[in-house]
N, C-alpha and C positions, 0 to 999 in steps of 0.2 A: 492268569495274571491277577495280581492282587489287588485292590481297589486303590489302594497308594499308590502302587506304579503305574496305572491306568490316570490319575489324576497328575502325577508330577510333568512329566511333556504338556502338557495342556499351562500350566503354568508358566513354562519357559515358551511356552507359543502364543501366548497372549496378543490380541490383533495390536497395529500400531499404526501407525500415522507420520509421516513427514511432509510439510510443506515448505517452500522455500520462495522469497519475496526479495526483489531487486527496491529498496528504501532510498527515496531521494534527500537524504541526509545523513551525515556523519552518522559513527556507531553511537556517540556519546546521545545524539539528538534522540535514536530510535531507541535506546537504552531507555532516555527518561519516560519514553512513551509509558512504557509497558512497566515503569517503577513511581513517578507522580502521580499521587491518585487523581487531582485534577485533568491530568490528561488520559488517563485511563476512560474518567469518565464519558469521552469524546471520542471515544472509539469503539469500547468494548461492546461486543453483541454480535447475532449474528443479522440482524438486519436495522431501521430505522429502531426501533424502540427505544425506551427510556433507560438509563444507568441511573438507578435510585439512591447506592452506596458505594463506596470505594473507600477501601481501607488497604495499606501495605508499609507493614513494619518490614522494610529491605533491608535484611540482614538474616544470616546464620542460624535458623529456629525462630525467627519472626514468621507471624503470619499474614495473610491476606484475606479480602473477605469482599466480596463483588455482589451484589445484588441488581437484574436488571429486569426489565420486564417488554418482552417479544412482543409484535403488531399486534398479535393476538390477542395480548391481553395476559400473557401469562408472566406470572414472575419464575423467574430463576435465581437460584443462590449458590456460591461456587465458593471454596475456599481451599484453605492449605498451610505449608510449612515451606520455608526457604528452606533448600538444603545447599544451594552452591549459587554466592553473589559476587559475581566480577565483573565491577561497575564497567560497561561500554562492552562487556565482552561475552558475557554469559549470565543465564540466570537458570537454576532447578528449584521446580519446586511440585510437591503431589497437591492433587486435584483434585476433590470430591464435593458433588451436588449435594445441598441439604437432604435432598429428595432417596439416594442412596450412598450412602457416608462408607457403608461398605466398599463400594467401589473404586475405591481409593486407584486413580490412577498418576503417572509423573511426566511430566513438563517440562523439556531442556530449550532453550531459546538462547540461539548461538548470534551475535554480530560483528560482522568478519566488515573490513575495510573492503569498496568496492570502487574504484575508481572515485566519485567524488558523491559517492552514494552507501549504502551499507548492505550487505545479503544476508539479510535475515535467514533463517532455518529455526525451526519450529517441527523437534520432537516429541508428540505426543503416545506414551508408551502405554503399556500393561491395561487396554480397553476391558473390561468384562464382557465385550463380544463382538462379533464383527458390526449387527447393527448402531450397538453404539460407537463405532470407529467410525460409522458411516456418515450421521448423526455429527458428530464431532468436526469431522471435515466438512461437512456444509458449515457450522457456524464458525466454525475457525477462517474457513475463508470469507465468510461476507465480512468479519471481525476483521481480517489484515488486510482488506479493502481502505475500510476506513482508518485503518492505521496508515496506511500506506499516506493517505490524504494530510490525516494528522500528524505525522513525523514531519512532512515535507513543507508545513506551515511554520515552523519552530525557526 
């Protein structure tokens, strides 16, 4: 087997992530969450630490740009490209840390009307490996924690 076809399945097999979050507020309220950079600020991370920056041109080839800094002490930096904005209902957009820009991975975040609430779902695709899938889903979840809080004060 040749070393091309030995790498192509590894590429369509790339680890992934879905989470899904019952949101005590309309789609439009948990939409703004995750698109106002001031409210971004008020959630995003994986635990108590600091959001230093927030940037987000929402739109079509706008980008984003998240800077925050973990208990620990450590900063992180996140950014990307919209690729698909439909306000209250969906956002795509790819993902990659300052730290490895190579690893470009992508980000579908669906919200669906749920009774007098919104179900979020949260695809994150194409990890460069399972431990950072792993890695990803710890901070994704302490992240839609406090989103969960932050939506539902709006």
């Amino acid at each position: 087997m040749s070393a091309t076809a030995a790498a192509g399945p590894r590429a369509e097999t790339r680890p992934s992530l879905t989470l899904k979050r019952r949101i005590k507020a309309n789609p439009t309220k948990a939409y703004a969450a995750w698109t106002d950079p001031a409210l971004i600020a008020r959630w995003f991370g994986p635990d108590s630490g600091e959001v230093l920056e927030t940037e987000a041109d929402v739109r079509v080839g706008g980008r984003y740009h998240i800077a925050f800094r973990t208990e620990n002490g450590e900063r992180h930096d996140v950014s990307g490209v919209y690729h698909e904005v439909s306000p209250g209902e969906k956002l795509v957009f790819t993902w990659a840390w300052r730290s490895t820009p190579e690893r470009e991975s992508m980000v579908t975040v669906t919200f669906k009307p749920d009774s007098d609430g919104t179900m979020l779902t949260l695809l994150h695709e194409k990890f460069f490996d399972e431990t950072a899938r792993d890695n990803h889903r710890t901070g994704w979840s302490g992240a839609l924690d406090k989103l969960e809080r932050v939506a539902s004060s709006l």
